[in-house]
Structure formats: C-alpha cells, structure tokens
C-alpha positions in Angstrom: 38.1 61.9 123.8 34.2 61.0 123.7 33.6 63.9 121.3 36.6 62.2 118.7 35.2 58.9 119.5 31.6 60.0 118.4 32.9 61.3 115.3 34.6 58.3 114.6 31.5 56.2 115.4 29.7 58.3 113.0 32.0 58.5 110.0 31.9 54.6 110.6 28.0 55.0 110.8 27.9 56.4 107.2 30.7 54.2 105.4 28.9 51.3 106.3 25.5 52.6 105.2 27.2 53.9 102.5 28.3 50.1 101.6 25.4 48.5 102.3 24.0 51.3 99.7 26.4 50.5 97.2 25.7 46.6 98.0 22.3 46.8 97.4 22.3 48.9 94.1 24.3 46.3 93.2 22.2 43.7 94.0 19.3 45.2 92.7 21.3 46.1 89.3 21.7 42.2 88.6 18.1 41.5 89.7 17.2 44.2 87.1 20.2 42.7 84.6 18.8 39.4 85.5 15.9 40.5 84.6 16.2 42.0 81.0 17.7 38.8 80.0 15.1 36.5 81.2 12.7 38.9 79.4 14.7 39.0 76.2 15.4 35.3 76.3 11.7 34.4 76.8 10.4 36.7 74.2 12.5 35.3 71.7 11.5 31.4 72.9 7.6 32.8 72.6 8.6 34.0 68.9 10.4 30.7 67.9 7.2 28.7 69.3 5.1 31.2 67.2 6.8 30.4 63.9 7.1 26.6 65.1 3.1 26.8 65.4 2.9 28.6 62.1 4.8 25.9 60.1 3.3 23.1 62.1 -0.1 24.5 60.9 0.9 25.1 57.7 2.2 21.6 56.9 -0.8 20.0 58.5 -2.9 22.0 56.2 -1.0 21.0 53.3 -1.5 17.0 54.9 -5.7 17.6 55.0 -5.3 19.0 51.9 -3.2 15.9 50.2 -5.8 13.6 52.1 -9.1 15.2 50.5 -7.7 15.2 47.4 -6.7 11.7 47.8 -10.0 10.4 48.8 -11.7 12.7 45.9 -9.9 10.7 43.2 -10.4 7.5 44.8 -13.9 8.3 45.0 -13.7 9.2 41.1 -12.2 6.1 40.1 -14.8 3.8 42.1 -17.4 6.1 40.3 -16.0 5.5 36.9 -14.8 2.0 37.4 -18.8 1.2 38.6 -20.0 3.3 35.7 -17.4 1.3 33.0 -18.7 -2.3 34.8 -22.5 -1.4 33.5 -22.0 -1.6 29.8 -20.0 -4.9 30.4 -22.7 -6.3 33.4 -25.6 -5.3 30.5 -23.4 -6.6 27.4 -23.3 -10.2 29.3 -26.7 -10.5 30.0 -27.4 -9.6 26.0 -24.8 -12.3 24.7 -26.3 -15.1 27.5 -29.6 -14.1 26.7 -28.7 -14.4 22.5 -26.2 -17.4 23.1 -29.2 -20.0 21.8 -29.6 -17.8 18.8 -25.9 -18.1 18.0 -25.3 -21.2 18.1 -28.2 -21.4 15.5 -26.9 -19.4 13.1 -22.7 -20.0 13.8 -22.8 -22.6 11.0 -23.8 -19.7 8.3 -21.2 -17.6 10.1 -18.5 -20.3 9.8 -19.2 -20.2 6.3 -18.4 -17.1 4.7 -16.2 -16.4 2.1 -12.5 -15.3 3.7 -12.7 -12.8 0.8 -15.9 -11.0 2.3 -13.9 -11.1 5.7 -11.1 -9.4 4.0 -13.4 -6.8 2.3 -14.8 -6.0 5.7 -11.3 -5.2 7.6 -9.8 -3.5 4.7 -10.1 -0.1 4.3 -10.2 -0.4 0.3 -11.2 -3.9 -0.8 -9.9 -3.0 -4.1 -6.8 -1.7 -3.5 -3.6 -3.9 -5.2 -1.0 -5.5 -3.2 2.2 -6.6 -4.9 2.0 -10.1 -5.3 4.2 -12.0 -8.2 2.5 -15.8 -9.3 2.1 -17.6 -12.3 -1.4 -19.0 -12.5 -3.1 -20.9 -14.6 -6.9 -20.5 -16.3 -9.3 -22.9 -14.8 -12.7 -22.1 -17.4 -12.8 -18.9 -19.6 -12.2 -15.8 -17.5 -13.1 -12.5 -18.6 -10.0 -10.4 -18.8 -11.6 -6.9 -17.4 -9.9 -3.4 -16.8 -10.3 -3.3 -13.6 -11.0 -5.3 -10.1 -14.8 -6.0 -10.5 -18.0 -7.6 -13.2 -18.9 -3.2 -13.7 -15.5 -3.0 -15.9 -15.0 -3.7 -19.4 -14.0 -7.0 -20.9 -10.6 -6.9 -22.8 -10.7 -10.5 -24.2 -12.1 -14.4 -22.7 -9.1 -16.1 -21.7 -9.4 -19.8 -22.2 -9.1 -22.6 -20.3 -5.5 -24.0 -19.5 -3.8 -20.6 -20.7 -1.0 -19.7 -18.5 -1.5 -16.4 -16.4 1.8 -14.1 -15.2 0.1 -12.7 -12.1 1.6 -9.1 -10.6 -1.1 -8.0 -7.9 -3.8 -9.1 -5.6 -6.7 -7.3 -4.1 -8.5 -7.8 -0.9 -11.8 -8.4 -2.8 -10.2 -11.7 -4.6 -9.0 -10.1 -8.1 -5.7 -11.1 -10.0 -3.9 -7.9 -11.6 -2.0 -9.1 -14.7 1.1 -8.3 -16.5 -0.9 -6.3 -18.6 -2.2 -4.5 -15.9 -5.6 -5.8 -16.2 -7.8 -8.3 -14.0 -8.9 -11.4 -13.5 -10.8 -13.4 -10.7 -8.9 -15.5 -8.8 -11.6 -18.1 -8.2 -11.3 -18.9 -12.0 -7.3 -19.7 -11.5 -5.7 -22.6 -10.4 -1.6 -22.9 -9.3 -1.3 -25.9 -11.4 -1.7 -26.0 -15.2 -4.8 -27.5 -16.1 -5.6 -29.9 -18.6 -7.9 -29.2 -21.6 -9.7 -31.0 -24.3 -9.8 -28.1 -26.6 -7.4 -29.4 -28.7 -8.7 -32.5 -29.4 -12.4 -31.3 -30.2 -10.6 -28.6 -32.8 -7.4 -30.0 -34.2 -7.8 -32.4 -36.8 -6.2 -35.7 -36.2 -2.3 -35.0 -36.0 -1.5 -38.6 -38.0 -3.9 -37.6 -41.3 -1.2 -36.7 -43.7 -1.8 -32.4 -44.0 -3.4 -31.8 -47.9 -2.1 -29.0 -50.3 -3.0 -25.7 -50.2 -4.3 -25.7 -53.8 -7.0 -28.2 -53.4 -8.4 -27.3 -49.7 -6.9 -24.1 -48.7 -9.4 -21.0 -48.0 -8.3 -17.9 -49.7 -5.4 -16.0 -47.8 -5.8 -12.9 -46.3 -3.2 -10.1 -45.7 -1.6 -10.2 -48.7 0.2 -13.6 -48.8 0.4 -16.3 -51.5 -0.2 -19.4 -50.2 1.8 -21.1 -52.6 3.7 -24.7 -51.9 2.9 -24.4 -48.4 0.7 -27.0 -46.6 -2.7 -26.2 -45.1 -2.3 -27.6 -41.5 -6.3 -26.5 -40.2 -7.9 -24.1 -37.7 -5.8 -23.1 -34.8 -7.0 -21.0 -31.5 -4.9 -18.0 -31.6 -4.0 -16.6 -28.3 -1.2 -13.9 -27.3 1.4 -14.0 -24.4 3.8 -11.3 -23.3 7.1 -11.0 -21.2 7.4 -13.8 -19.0 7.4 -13.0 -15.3 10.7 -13.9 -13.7 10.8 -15.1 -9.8 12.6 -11.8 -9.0 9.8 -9.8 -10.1 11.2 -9.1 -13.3 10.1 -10.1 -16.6 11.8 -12.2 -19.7 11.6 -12.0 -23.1 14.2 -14.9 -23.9 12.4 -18.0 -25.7 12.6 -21.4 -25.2 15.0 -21.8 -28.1 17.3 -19.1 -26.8 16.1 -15.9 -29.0 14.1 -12.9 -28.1 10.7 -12.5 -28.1 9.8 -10.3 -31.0 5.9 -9.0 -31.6 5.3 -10.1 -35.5 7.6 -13.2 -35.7 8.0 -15.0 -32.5 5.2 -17.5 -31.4 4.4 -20.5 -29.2 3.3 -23.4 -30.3 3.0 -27.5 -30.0 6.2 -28.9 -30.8 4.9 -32.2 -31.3 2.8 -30.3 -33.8 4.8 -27.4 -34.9 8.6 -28.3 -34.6 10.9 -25.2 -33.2 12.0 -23.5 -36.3 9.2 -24.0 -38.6 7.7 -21.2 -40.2 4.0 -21.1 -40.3 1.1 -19.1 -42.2 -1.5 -17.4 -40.2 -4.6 -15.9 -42.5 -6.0 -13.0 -41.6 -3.2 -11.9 -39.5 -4.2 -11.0 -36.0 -1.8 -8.4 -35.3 -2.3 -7.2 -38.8 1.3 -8.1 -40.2 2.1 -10.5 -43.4 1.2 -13.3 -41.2 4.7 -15.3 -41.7 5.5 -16.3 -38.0 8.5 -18.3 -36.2 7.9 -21.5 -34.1 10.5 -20.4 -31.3 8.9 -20.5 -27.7 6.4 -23.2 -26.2 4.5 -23.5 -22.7 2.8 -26.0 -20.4 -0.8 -24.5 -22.2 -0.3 -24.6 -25.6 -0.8 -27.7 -26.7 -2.6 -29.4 -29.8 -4.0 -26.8 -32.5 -3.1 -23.6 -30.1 -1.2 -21.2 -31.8 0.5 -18.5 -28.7 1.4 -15.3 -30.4 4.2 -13.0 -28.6 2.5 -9.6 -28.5 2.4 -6.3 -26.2 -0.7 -5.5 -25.5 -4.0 -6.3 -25.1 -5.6 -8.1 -28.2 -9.2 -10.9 -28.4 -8.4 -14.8 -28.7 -9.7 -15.7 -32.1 -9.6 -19.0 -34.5 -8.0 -18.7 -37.5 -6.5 -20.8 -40.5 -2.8 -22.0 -39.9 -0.2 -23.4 -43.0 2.9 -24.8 -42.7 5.4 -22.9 -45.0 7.5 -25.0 -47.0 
C-alpha cells in the first residue's frame, strides 16, 4: 500500500508540474503576445509622429517662406514709394522757389491766343474737322489753297461777301465749299455792312443814259444795242448754297436753278428779279447775257454775284440793262 501510494504521490507530482508548465508557457506566451503588439503599436505611433513632424516642418517652412517674401515687397514698395516722393519733394521746392517769377509773367501767359493752345495739344494743327457755317467776310481775305500765308492765293474775297463754311482746323483756318481756305479771324457770324457800294455805284435816282452816247465798246461779241448802260459793277461768284443738313442747294430765291452762265445775284432794289442784264467782257467767258434770279444779305448796291463752279478772281466790269 505505501509503494501504490508513492506512485500515486508521484504521478500527482508530475501532473501538477506538468500544469504549472503548461501555466506558465502560457503566461509567458501572452507576455511575449503582449509584447509584439506593444512593439508593433508603438512603432507605428513613432512613424505617424515622424510624418506629423515632417509636415509640421514643411508647412512652417512654407510660413518663413510667405513671411520673407512678404517683408521683401514691403521693403520694395517703401523703397520705391521714397524714391517716387523725391522728384515730387524736389519739383515743390522748384515751383515755390519760381512762384514770384510766375506770377510775373501769368499775365503774358493768360494771354495767348486759344488757337496757339490748340496748335500745341493737337497732333496736326492743320488737320480739317467737319464743321458746316455760313460766315461772313469782315475785310478782304485772301482765298488760299490751303490752311496757311505759304499757299497760293485763288482770289481777294471782299468785304461783306457771304462765306459757306465746310471745315475748321486747329490752327484757326476756314475750309470752303470750294475746298479752299480762309482765316477765320477775317470772318464774322453776322453779315457785315459795307460802303463799297456807295463809293462805286453811281447814284441809283440819276436816270441811266443810252448806250450810244456813253457806253464803252462791248466785249464778247455782243451788240449793245437799245439797252441801257447802268455803270461799273464788282463782279463776284457764289456757288451751291450750304444747307443746315450739310448738304448744298442750288434753288434761287425766285424758285429756279442755279445755272453757271445765266443765273446771277444781284440788288433788287437795283436790278429787279427777272431783268436781263449785259456784262462786258464776260468773266466766265460766255455772251455775257445773264438772269437777275437769286439775291443775298451781301450783295447789295452795284454788286453783281455770278452763279459759277469753280474758282474764279473778283473783278469790276461794265453792267447794261437789256431792254
């Protein structure tokens, strides 16, 4: 009985130490379990606050890099500001130190011609701007070819003729219907009154004398035959009549049209509409037989206004009343 009991106690011996084996491979198995996990868990919480650190480092470099940049313009526009405040600083002191000089010489500045002012901010002084007027002659102008004294002279207009104005230039020149030029100084918006009709038209109450006993020989052909010498007229010539629309007229004041070689302007006071007048030496060159059918605000007394295209010189010539 001691020898089975010893057995026992032995086989009891080992089970237990067998267990307490097995127990404490278990336990060490989780300690070594617990372990790998820690060791996995923390390495990937070390790699996480690496790449946290990397961005953090990379966005604050991007921040110093904003800031400098930041402070580099601002530093640049101070510069330049300070730089740009010189000129002005300097420019200030010049106009206080010049201010006595011009106030001495403002009165000369306040005085010059708004024409020359023009000239100055226009690129081409000369250049023609549309500009539609009816003017009126204030002395003799030259009629030239173009704006300025350097062109040619196509013929003296006189004072008191009426102007049809198309164009205006910066440097104070008037283009005409004609397409020529006159200064605008010498023109006036209102017709002006002239004397030259009662310094060289003799006396409109004289009664008029025959051709046969006073009369100059004719020219261009004519026979001056029962008609009645009225004197010496100043012939001058008119064209198309400028319309307030731009375009032009050629309707008279008695309702017919304008026709070069019979249609003329004249005094009606003098020469009634209708009546068929005499001019010697023709002017145009024609047979000198012309129609009283237009009249205007500057032909007055011994004027004689021939309708005419063209360009042709104011002359005087001898004037008889046919029939």
């Amino acid at each position: 009985m001691k020898f089975v009991d010893s057995t026992l106690k032995d086989k009891l011996s080992r089970d237990r130490l067998r267990m307490g084996v097995s127990i404490v491979a278990v336990v060490v198995l989780n300690i070594l379990v617990l372990i790998g996990v820690y060791t996995l868990l923390d390495s990937k919480s070390r790699a996480e606050r690496a790449r946290r650190n990397a961005q953090a480092d990379v966005m604050l470099e991007a921040v110093e890099s904003a800031s400098s940049e930041t402070e580099t313009v601002a530093t640049e526009t101070v510069t330049s500001e300070t730089t740009d405040l010189a000129p002005v600083v300097a420019s200030e002191s010049t106009e206080t130190a010049s201010e006595s000089a011009s106030e001495s010489a403002s009165d000369e500045q306040t005085t010059e011609p708004a024409d020359q002012t023009a000239a100055e901010t226009t690129q081409d002084p000369n250049a023609v701007v549309e500009y539609y007027a009816v003017v009126y002659a204030s002395s003799d102008i030259n009629l030239r070819t173009g704006p300025g004294t350097d062109y040619d002279v196509v013929r003296v207009i006189h004072v008191g003729e009426q102007i049809d104005v198309t164009g205006r230039t910066g440097s104070g020149w008037l283009r005409t219907y004609s397409g020529n030029f006159i200064l605008e100084s010498n023109t006036s918006s209102e017709p002006v009154a002239t004397t030259t009709a009662a310094t060289t038209t003799p006396p409109t109450t004289a009664a008029p004398t025959t051709a046969a006993t006073q009369a100059p020989s004719s020219g261009g052909g004519a026979s001056i035959d029962g008609m009645t010498y009225y004197g010496t007229c100043h012939i001058t010539y008119y064209g198309p009549q400028l319309r307030s629309d731009g375009t032009y007229s050629t309707t008279t004041a008695t309702g017919t049209t304008c026709s070069e070689g019979r249609t003329v302007a004249a005094d009606w006071d003098i020469f009634p509409s209708g009546t068929t007048i005499y001019i010697a030496n023709d002017p145009l060159g024609g047979d000198g037989y012309y129609t009283v059918e237009d009249r205007g605000p500057g032909v007055n007394g011994a004027h004689i206004d021939i309708f005419a295209e063209g360009n042709h010189t104011p002359t005087d010539c001898e004037v008889y009343i046919v029939g």
